[in-house]
CHARMM internal coordinates of N, CA and C (Angstrom, degrees):
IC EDIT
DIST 1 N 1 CA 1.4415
DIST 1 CA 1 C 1.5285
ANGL 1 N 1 CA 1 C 110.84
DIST 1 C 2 N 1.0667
ANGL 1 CA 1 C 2 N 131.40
DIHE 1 N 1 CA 1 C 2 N -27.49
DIST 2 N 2 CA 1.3020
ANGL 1 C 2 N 2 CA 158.93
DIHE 1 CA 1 C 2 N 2 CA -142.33
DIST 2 CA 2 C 1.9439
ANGL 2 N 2 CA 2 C 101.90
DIHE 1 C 2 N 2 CA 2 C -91.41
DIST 2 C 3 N 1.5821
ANGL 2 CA 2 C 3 N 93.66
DIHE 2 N 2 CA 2 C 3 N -53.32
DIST 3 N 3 CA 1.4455
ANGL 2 C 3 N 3 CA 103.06
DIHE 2 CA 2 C 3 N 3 CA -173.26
DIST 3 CA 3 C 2.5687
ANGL 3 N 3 CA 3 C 91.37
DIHE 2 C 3 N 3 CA 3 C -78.86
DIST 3 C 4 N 1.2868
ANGL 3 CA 3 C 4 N 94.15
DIHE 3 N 3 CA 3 C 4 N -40.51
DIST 4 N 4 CA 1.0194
ANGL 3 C 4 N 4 CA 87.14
DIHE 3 CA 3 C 4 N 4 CA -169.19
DIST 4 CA 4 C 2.0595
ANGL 4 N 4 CA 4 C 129.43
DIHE 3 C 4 N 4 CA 4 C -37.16
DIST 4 C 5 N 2.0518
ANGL 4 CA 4 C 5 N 80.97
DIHE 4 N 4 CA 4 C 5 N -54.90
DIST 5 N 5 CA 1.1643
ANGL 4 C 5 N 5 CA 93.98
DIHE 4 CA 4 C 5 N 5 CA 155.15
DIST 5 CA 5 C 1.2324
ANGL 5 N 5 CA 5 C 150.31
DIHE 4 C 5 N 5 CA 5 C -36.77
DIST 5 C 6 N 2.0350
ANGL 5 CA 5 C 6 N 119.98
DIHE 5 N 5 CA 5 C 6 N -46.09
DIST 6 N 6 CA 0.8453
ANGL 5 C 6 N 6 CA 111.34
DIHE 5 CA 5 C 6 N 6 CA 137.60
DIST 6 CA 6 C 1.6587
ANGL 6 N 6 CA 6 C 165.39
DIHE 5 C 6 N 6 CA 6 C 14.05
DIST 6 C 7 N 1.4047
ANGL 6 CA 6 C 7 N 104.19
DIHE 6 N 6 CA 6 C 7 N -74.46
DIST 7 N 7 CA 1.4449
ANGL 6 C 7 N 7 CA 148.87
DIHE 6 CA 6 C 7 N 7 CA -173.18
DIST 7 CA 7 C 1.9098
ANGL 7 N 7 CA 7 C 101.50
DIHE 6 C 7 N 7 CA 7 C -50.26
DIST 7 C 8 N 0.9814
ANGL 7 CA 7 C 8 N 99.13
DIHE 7 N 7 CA 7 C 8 N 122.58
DIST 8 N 8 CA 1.3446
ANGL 7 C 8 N 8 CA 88.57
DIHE 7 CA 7 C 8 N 8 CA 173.45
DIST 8 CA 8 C 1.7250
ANGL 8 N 8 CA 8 C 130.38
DIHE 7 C 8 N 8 CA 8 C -104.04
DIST 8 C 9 N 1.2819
ANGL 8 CA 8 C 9 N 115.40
DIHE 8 N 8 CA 8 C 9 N 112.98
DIST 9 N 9 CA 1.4484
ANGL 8 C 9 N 9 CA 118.33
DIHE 8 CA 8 C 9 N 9 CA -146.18
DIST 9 CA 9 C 1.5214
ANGL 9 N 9 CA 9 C 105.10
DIHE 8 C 9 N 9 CA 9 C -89.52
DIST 9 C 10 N 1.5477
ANGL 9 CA 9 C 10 N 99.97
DIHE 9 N 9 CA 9 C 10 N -30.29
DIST 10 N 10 CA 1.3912
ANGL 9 C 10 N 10 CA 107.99
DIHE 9 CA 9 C 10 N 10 CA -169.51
DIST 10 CA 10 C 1.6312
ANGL 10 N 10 CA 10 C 117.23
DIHE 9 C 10 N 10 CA 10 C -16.38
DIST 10 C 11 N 2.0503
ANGL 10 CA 10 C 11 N 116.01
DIHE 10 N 10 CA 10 C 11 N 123.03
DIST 11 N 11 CA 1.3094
ANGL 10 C 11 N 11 CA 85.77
DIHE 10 CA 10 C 11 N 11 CA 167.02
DIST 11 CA 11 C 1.8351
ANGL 11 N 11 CA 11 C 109.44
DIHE 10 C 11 N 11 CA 11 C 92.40
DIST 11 C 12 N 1.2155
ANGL 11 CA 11 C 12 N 99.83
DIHE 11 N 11 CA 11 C 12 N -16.88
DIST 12 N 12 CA 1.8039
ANGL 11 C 12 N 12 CA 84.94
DIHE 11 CA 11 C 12 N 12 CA 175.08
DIST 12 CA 12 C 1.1082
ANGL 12 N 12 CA 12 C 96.65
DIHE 11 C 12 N 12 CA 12 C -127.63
DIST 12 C 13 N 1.6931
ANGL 12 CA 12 C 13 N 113.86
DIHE 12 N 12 CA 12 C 13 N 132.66
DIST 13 N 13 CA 1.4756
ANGL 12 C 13 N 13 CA 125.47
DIHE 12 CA 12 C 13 N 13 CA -176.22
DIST 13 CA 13 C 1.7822
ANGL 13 N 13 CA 13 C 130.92
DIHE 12 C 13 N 13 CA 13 C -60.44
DIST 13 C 14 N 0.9193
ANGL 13 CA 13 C 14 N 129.87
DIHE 13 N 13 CA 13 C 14 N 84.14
DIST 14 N 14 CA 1.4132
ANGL 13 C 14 N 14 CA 127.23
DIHE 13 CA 13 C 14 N 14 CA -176.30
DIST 14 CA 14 C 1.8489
ANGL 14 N 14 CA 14 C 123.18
DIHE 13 C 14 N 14 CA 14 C -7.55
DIST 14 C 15 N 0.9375
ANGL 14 CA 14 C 15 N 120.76
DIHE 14 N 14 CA 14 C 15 N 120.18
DIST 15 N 15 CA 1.5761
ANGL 14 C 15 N 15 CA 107.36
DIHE 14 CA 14 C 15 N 15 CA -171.51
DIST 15 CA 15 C 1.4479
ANGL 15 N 15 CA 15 C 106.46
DIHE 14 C 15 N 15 CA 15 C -123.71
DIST 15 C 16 N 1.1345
ANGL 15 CA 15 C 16 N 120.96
DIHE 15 N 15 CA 15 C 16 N 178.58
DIST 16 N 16 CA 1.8752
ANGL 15 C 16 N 16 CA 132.97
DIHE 15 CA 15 C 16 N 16 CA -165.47
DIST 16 CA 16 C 1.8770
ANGL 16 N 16 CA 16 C 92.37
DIHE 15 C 16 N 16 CA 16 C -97.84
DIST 16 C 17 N 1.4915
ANGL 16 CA 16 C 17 N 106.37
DIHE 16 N 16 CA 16 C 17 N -44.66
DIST 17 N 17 CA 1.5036
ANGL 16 C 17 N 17 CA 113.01
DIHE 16 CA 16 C 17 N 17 CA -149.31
DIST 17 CA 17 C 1.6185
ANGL 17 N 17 CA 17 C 103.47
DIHE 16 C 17 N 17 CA 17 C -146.91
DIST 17 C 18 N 1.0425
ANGL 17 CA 17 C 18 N 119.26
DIHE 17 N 17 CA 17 C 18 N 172.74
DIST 18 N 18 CA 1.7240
ANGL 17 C 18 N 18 CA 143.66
DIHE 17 CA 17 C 18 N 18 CA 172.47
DIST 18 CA 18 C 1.2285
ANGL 18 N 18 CA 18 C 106.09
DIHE 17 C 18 N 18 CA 18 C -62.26
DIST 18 C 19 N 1.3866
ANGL 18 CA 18 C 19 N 114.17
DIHE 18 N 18 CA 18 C 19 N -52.95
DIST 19 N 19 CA 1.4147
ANGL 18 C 19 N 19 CA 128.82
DIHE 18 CA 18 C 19 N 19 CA -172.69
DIST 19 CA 19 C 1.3928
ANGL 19 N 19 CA 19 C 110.54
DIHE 18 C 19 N 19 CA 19 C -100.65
DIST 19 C 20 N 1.1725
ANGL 19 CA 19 C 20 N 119.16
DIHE 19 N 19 CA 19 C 20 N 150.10
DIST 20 N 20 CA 1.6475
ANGL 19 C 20 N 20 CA 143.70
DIHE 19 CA 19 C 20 N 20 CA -179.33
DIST 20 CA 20 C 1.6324
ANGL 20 N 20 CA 20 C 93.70
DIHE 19 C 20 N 20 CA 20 C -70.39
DIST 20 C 21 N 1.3440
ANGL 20 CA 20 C 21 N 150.70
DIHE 20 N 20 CA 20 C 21 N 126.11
DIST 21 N 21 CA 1.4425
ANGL 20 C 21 N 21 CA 135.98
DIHE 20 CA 20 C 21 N 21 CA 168.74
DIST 21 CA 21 C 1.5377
ANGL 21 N 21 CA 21 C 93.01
DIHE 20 C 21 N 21 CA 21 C -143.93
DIST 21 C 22 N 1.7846
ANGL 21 CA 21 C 22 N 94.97
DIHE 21 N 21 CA 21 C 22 N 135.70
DIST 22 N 22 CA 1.6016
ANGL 21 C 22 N 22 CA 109.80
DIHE 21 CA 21 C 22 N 22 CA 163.02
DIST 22 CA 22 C 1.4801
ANGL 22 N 22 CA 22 C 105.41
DIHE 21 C 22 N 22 CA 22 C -113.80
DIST 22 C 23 N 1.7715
ANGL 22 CA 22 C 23 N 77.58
DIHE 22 N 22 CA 22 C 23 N 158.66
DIST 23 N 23 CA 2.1708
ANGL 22 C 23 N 23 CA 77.19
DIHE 22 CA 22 C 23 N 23 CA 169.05
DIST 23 CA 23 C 1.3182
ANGL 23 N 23 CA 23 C 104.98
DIHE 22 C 23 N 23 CA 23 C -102.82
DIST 23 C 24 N 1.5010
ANGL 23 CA 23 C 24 N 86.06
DIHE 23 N 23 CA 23 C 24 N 152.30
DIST 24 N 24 CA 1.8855
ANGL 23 C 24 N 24 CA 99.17
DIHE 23 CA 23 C 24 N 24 CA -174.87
DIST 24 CA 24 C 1.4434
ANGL 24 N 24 CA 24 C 97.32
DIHE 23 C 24 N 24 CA 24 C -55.04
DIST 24 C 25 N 1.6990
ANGL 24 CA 24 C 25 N 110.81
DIHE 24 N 24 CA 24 C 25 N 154.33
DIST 25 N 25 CA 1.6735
ANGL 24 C 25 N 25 CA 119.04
DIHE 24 CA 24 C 25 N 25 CA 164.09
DIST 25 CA 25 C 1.2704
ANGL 25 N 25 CA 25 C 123.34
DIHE 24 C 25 N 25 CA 25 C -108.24
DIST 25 C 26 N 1.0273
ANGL 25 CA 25 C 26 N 128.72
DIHE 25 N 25 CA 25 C 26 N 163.29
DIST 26 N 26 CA 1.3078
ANGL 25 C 26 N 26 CA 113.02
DIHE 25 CA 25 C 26 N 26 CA 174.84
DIST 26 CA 26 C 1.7280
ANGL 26 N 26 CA 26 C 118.46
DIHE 25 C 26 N 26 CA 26 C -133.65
DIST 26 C 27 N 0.6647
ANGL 26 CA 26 C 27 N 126.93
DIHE 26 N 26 CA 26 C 27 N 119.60
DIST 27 N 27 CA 1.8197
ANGL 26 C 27 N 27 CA 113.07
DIHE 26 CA 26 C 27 N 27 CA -167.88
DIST 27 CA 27 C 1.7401
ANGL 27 N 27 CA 27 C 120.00
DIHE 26 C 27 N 27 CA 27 C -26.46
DIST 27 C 28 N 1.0679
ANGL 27 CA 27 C 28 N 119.31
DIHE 27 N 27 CA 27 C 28 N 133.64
DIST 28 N 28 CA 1.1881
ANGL 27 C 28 N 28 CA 124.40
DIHE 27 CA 27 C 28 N 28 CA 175.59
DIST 28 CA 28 C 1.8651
ANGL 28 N 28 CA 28 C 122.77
DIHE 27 C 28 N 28 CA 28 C -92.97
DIST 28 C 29 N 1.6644
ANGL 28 CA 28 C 29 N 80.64
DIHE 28 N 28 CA 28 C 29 N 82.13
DIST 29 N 29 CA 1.7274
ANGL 28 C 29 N 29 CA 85.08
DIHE 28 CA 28 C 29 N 29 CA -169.37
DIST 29 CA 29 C 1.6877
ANGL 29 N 29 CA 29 C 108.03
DIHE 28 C 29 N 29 CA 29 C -122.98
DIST 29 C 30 N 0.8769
ANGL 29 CA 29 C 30 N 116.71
DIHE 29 N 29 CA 29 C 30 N 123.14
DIST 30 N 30 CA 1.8017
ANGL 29 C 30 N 30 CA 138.48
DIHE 29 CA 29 C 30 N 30 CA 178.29
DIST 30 CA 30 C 1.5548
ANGL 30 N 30 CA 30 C 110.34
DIHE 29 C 30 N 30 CA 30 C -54.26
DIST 30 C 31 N 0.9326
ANGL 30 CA 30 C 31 N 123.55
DIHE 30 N 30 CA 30 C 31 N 81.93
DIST 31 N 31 CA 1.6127
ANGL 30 C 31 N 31 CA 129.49
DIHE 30 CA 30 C 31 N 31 CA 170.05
DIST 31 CA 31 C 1.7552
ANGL 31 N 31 CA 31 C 113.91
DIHE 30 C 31 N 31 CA 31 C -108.20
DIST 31 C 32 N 1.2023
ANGL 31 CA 31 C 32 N 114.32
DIHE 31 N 31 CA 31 C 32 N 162.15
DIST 32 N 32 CA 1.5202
ANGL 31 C 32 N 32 CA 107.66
DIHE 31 CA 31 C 32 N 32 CA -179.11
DIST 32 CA 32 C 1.5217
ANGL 32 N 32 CA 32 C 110.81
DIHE 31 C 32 N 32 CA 32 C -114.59
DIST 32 C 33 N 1.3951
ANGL 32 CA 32 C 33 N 104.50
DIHE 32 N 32 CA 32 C 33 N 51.87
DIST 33 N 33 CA 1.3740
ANGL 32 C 33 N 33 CA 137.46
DIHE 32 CA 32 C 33 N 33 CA 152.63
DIST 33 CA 33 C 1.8663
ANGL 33 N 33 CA 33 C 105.73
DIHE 32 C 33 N 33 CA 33 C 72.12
DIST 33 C 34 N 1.2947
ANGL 33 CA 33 C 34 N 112.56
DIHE 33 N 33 CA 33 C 34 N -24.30
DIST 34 N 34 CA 1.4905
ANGL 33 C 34 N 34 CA 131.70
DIHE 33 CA 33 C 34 N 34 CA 157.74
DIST 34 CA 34 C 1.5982
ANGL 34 N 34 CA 34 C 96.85
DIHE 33 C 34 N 34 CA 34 C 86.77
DIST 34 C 35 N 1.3823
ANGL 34 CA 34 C 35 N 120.02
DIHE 34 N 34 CA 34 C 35 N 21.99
DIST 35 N 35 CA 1.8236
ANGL 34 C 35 N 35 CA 126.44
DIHE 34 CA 34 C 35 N 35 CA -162.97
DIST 35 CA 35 C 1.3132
ANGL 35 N 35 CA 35 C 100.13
DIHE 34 C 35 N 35 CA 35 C -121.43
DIST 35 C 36 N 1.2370
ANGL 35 CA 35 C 36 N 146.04
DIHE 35 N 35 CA 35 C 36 N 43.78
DIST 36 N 36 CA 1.5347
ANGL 35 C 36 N 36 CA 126.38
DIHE 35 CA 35 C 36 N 36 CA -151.47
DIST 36 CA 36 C 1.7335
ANGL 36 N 36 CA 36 C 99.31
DIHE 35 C 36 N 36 CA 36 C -93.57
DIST 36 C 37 N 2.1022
ANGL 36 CA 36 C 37 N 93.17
DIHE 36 N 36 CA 36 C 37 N -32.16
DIST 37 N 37 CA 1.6760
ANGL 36 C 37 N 37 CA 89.47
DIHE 36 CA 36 C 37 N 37 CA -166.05
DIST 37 CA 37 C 1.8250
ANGL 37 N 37 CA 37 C 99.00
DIHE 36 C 37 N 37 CA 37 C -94.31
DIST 37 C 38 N 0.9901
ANGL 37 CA 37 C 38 N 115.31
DIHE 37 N 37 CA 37 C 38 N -1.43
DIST 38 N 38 CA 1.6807
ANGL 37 C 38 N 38 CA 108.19
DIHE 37 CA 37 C 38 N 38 CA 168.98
DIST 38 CA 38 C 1.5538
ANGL 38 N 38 CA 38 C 106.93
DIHE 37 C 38 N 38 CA 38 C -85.43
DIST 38 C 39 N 1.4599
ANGL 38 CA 38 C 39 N 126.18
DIHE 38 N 38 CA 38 C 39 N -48.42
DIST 39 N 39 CA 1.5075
ANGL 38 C 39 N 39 CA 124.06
DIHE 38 CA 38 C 39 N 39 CA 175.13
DIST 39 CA 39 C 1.5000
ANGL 39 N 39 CA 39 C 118.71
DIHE 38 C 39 N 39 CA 39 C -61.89
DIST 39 C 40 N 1.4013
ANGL 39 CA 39 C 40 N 134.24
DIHE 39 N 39 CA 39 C 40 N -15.28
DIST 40 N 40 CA 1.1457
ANGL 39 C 40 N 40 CA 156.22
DIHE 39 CA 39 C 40 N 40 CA 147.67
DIST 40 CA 40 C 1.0686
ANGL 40 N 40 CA 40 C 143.35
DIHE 39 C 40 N 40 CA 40 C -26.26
DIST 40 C 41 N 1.7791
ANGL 40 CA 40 C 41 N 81.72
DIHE 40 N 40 CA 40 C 41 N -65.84
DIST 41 N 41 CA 1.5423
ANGL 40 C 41 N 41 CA 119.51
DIHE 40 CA 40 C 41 N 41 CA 172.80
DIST 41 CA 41 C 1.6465
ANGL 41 N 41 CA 41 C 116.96
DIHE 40 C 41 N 41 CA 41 C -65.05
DIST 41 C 42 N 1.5056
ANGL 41 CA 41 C 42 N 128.70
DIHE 41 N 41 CA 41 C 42 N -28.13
DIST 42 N 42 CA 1.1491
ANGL 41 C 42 N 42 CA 135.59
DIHE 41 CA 41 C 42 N 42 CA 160.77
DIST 42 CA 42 C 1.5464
ANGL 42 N 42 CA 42 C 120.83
DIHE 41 C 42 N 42 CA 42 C -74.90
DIST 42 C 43 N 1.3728
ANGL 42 CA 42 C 43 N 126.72
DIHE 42 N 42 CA 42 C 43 N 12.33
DIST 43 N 43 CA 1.6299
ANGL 42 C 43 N 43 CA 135.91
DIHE 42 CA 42 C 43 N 43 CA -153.56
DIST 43 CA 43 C 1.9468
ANGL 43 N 43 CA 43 C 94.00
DIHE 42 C 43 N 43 CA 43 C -100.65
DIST 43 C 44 N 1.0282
ANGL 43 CA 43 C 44 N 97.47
DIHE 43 N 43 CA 43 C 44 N 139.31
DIST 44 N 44 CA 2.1151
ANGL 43 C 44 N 44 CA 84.01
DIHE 43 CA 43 C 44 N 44 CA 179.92
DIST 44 CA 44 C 1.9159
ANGL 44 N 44 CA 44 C 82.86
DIHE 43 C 44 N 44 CA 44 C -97.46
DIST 44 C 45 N 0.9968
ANGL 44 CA 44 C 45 N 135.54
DIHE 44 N 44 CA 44 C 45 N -7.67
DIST 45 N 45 CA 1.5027
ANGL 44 C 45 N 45 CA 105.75
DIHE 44 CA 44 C 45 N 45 CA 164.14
DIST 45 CA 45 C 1.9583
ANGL 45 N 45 CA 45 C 95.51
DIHE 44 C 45 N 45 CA 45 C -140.06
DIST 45 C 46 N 1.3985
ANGL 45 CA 45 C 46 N 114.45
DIHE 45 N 45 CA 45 C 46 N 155.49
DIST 46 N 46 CA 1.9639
ANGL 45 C 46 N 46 CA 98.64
DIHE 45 CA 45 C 46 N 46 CA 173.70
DIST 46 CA 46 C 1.5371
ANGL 46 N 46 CA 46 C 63.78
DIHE 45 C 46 N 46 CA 46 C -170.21
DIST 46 C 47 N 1.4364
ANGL 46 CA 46 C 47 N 82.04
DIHE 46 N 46 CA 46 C 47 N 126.40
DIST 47 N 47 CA 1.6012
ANGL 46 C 47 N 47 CA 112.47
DIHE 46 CA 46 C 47 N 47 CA 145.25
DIST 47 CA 47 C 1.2742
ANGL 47 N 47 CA 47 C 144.81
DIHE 46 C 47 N 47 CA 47 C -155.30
DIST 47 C 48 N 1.6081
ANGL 47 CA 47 C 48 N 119.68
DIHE 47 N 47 CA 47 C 48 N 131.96
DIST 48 N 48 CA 1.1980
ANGL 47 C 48 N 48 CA 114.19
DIHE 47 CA 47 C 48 N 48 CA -153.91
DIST 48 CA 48 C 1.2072
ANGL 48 N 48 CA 48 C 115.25
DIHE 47 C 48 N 48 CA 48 C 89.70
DIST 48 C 49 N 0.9950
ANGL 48 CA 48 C 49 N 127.31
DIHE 48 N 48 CA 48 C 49 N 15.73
DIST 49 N 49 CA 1.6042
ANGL 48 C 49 N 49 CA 127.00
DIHE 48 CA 48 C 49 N 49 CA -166.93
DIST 49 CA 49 C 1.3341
ANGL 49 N 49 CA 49 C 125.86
DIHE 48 C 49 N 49 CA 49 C 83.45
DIST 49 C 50 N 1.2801
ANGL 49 CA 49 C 50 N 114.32
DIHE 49 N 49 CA 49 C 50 N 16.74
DIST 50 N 50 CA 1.7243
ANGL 49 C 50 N 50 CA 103.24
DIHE 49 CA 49 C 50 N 50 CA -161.49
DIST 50 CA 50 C 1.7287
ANGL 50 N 50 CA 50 C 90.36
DIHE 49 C 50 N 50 CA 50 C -160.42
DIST 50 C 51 N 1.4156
ANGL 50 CA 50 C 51 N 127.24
DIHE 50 N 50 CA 50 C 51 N 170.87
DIST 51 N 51 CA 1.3634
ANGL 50 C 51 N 51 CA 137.83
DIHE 50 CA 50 C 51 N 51 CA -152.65
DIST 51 CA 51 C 1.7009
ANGL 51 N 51 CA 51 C 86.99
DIHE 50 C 51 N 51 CA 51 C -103.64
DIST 51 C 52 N 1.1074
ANGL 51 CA 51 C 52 N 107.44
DIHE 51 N 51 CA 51 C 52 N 128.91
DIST 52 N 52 CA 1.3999
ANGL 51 C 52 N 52 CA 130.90
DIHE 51 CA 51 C 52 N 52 CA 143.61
DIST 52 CA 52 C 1.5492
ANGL 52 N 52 CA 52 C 145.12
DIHE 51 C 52 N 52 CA 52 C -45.54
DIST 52 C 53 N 1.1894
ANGL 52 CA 52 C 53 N 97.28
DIHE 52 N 52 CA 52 C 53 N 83.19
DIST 53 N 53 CA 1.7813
ANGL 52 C 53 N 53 CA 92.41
DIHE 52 CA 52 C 53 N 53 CA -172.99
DIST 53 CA 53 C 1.5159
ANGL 53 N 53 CA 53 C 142.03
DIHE 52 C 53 N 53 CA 53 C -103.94
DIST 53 C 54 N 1.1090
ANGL 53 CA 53 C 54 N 145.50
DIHE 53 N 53 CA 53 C 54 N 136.49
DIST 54 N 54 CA 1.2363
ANGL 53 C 54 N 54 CA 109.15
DIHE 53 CA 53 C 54 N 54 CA -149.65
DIST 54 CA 54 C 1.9409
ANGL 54 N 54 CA 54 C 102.65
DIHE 53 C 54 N 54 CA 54 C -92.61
DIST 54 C 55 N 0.8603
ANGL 54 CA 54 C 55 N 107.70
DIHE 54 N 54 CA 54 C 55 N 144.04
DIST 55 N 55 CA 1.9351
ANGL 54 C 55 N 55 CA 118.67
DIHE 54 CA 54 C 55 N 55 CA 174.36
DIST 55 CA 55 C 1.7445
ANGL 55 N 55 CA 55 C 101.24
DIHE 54 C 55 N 55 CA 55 C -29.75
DIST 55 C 56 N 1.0328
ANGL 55 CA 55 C 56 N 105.26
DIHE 55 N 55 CA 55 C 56 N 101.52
DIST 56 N 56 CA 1.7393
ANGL 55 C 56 N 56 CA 112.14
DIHE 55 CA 55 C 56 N 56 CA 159.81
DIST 56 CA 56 C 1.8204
ANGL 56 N 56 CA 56 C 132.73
DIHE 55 C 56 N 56 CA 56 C -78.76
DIST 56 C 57 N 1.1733
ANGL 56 CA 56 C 57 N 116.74
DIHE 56 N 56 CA 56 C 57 N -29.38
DIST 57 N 57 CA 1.3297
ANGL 56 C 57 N 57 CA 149.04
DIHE 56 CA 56 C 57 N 57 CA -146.54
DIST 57 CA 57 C 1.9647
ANGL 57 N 57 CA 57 C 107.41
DIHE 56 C 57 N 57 CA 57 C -140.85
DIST 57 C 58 N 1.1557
ANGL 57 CA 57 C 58 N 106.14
DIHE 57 N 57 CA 57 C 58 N 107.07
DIST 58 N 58 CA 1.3490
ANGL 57 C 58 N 58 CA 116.03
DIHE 57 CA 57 C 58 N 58 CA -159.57
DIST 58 CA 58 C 1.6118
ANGL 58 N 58 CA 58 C 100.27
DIHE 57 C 58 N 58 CA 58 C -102.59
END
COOR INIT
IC SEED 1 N 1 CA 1 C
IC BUILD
């Protein structure tokens, strides 16, 4: 640790890794996912298009 200390860093940017790495992107485009009747299809009540809930709040 001793020698580590040493070392003079001044000036060099801190990094995660060895290598430079990006994350893949992907376009940022607004669709309504095109799944309504497969995500649906797993719902124990949907109606009207949309999940069924029962009244919480009186």
């Amino acid at each position: 640790m001793e020698q580590l200390n040493e070392v003079d860093v001044e000036g060099i940017e801190p990094m995660t890794g060895v290598e430079p790495m990006r994350l893949k992107r992907r376009k940022d485009v607004v669709t309504d996912g095109e799944m309504q009747q497969q995500i649906l299809a797993n719902a124990p009540d949907a109606r009207e298009g949309f999940f069924a809930v029962p009244k919480v709040v009186e």
